[in-house]
C-alpha positions in Angstrom: 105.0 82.4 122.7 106.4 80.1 125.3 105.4 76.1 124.8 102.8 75.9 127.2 101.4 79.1 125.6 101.5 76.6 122.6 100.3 73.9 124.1 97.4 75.5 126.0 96.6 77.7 122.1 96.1 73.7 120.9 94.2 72.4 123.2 91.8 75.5 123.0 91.7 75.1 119.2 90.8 71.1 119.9 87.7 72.2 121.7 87.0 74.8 119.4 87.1 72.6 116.7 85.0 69.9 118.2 82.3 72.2 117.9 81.1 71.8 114.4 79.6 75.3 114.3 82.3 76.4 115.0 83.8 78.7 111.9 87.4 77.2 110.0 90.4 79.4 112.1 91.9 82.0 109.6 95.5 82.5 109.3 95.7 84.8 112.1 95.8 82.2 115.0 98.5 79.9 115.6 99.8 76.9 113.8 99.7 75.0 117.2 95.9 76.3 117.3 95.0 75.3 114.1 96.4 71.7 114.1 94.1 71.2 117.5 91.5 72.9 115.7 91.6 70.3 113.1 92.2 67.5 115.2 88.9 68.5 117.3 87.0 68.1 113.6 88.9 64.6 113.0 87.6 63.5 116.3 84.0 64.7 116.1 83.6 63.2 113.1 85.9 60.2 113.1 88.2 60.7 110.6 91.5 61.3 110.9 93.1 63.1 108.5 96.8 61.8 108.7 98.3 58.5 110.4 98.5 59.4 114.3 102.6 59.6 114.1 102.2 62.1 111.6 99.8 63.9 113.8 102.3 63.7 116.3 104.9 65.0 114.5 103.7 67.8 112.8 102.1 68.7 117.0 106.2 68.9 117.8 106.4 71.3 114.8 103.8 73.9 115.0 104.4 73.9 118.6 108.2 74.6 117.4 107.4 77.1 114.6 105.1 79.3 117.7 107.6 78.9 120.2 111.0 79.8 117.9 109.4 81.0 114.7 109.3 79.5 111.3 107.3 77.3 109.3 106.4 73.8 110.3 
């Protein structure tokens, strides 16, 4: 997976997890689309789950884990 590949897997999983019908995102998407995923749900209901420059940071490493493999 390239970054924007990534990138655009996050911001699909941020819409998808605005939607609050929408179901939890099993293990078999990617990290990058599970952290928007959750961020969607933080925003829809207005609580963040972590302080925004851990947010940030953990972003940087699911989108490195997709990109060049490994854990984040």
């Amino acid at each position: 997976m390239t970054r924007k590949e990534a990138e655009d897997d996050m911001v699909q999983g941020f819409t998808d997890g605005y939607d609050l019908d929408a179901p939890e995102p099993s293990a078999n998407r990617s990290c990058s689309y599970r952290h928007g995923f959750a961020n969607g749900r933080d925003d829809r209901r207005h609580e963040p789950r972590a302080p925004a420059a851990w947010l940030r940071e953990y972003a940087e490493a699911c989108i490195a884990a997709d990109t060049y493999g490994g854990t984040p």
